[in-house]
matplotlib code that plots the C-alpha trace (Angstrom):
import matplotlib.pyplot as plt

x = [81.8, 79.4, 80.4, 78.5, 79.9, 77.5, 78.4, 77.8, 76.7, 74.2, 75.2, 73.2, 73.7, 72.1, 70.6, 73.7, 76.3, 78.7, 80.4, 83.3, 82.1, 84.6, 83.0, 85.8, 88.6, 90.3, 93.9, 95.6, 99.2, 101.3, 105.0, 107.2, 109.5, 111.1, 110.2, 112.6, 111.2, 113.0, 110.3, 110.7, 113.8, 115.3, 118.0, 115.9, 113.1, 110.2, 109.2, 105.7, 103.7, 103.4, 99.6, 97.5, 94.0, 93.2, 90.3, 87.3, 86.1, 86.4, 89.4, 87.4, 89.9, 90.5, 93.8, 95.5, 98.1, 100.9, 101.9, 105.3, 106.8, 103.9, 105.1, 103.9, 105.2, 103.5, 100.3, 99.3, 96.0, 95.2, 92.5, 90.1, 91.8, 89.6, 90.0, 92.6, 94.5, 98.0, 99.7, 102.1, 101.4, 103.5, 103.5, 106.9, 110.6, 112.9, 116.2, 118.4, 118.4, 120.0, 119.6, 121.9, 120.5, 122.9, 120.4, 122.0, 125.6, 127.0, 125.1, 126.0, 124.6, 124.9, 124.1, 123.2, 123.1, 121.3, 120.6, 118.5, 117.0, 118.1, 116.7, 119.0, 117.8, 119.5, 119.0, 119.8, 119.9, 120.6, 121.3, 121.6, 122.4, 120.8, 122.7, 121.3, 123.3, 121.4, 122.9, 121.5, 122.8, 120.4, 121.4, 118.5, 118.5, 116.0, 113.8, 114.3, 111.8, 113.4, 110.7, 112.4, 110.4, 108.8, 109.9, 108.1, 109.6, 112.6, 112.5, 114.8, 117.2, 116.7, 117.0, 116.3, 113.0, 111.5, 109.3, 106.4, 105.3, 102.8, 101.6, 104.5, 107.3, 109.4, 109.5, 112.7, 113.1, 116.5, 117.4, 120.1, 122.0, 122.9, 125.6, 125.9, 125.3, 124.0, 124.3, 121.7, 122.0, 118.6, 119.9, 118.0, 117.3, 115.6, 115.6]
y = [-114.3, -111.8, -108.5, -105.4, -101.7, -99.4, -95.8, -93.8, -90.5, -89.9, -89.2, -87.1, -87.5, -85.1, -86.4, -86.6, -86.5, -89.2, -89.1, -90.8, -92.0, -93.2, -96.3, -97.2, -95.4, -96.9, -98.0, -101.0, -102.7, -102.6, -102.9, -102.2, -104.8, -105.9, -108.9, -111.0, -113.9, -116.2, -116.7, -112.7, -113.4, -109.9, -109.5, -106.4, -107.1, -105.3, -102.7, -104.3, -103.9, -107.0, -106.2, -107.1, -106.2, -104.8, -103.0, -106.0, -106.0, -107.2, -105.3, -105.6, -106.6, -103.9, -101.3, -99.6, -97.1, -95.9, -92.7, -93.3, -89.9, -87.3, -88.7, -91.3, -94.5, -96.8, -98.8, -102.4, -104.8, -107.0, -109.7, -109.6, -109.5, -110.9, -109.3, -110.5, -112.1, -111.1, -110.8, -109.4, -106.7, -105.0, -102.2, -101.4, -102.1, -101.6, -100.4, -99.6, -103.5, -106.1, -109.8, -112.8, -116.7, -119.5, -122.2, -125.3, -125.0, -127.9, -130.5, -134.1, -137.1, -139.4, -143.2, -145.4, -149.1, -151.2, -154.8, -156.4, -160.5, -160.8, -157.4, -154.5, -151.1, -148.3, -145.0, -142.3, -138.5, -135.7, -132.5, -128.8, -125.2, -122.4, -118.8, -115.8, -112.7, -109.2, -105.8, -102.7, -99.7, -96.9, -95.0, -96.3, -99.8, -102.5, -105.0, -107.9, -110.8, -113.7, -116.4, -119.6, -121.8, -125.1, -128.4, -131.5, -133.8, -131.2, -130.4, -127.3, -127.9, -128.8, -125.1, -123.4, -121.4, -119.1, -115.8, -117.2, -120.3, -119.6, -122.4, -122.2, -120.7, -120.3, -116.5, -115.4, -112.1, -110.6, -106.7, -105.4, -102.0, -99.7, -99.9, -103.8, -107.1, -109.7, -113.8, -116.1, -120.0, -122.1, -125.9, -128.6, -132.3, -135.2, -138.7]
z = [-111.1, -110.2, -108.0, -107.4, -106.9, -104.7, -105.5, -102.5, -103.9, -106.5, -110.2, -112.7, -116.3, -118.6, -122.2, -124.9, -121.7, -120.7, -117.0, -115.8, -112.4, -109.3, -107.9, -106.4, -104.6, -102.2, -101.1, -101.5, -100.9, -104.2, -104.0, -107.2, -108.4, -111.6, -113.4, -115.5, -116.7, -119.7, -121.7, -122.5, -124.8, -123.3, -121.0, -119.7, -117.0, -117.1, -114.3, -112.5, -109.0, -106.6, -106.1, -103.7, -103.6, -99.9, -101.4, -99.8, -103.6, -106.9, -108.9, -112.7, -115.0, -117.9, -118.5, -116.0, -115.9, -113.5, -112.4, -110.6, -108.8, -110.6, -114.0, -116.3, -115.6, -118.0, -119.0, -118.8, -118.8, -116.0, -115.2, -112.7, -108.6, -106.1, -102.8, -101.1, -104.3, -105.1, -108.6, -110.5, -112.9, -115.6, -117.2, -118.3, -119.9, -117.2, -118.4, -115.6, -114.9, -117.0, -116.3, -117.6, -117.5, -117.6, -117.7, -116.9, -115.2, -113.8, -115.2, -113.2, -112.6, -109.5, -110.0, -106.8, -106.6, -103.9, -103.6, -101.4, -101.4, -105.5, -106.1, -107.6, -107.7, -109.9, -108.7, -111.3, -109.8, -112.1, -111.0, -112.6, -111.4, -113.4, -112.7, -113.0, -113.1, -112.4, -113.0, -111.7, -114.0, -112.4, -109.5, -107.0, -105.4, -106.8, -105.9, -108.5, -109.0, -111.2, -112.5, -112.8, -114.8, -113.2, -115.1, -115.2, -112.2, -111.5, -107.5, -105.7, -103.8, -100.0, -98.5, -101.6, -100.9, -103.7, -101.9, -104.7, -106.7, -109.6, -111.7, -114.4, -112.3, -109.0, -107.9, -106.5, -104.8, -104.6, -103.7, -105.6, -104.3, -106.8, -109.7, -108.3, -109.1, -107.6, -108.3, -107.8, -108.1, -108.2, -107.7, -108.8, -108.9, -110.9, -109.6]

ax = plt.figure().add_subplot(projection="3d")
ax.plot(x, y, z, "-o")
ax.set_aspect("equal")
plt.show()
């Protein structure tokens, strides 16, 4: 990829100086979230931004940091974001939030028979629930995204919509008020 940044007033740099130059300010559309993903190992989500890049330019990839209410809310690395591209980025543990998977609840399996001119077709449908519990311990509501990862030739539920799909998982998004917790069941079938 190859992007450009036009700095719109001049810079001098003296001999033996360094500058740090702004060649870009400009707003764009973050929200903050937690992120609880399984493949962390940790009951704890981590606190991240549902970016999207408003700016009209390339977003070079590199470290970033977040100042969240005039104080330091932590530091992360992200790749490149084109302009209009959306991601997830995190940057921190998130401790007032605890999240607890039950994989695969209510395991079953439904078996259907059909014959038809000396034909007979078995039709085996499994089907799984996976639970996840989320506490909020802190004193301010939260937004909660749970990644439920995508398995080979597993399908949701009729009626079950995730807010996000990225190539490896299902993003749920679920609000949780304070000192509450919330329950959220992703169904699933395999025929």
């Amino acid at each position: 990829d190859l992007f450009e940044y036009r700095i719109t007033s001049p810079v001098t740099i003296a001999k033996d100086e360094s500058a740090l130059v702004p060649i870009l300010n400009a707003d764009v559309t973050a929200e903050k979230v937690s992120l609880w993903t399984r493949a962390s190992g940790s009951g704890r989500p981590l606190r991240a931004v549902w970016l999207t890049n408003t700016s009209g330019l390339t977003l070079d990839g590199g470290s970033f940091s977040v100042v969240d209410g005039e104080a330091f809310g932590g530091e992360g690395v992200m790749e490149p974001l084109q302009p209009g591209e959306r991601r997830l980025l995190s940057y921190a543990a998130d401790l007032g939030v605890l999240v607890a998977a039950d994989a695969g609840r209510s395991a079953s399996r439904i078996v259907r028979l059909r014959g038809r001119d000396g034909i007979l077709i078995e039709e085996v449908e499994e089907r799984t629930t996976a639970v996840y519990k989320i506490r909020n311990e802190d004193a301010a509501p939260r937004t909660v995204v749970v990644e439920h990862p995508i398995r080979s030739r597993w399908r949701l539920a009729a009626g079950v919509e995730p807010a996000e799909q990225s190539p490896q998982a299902y993003r749920f998004r679920v609000g949780v008020e304070p000192r509450q917790e919330v329950t959220v069941e992703v169904p699933e079938r395999r025929t």
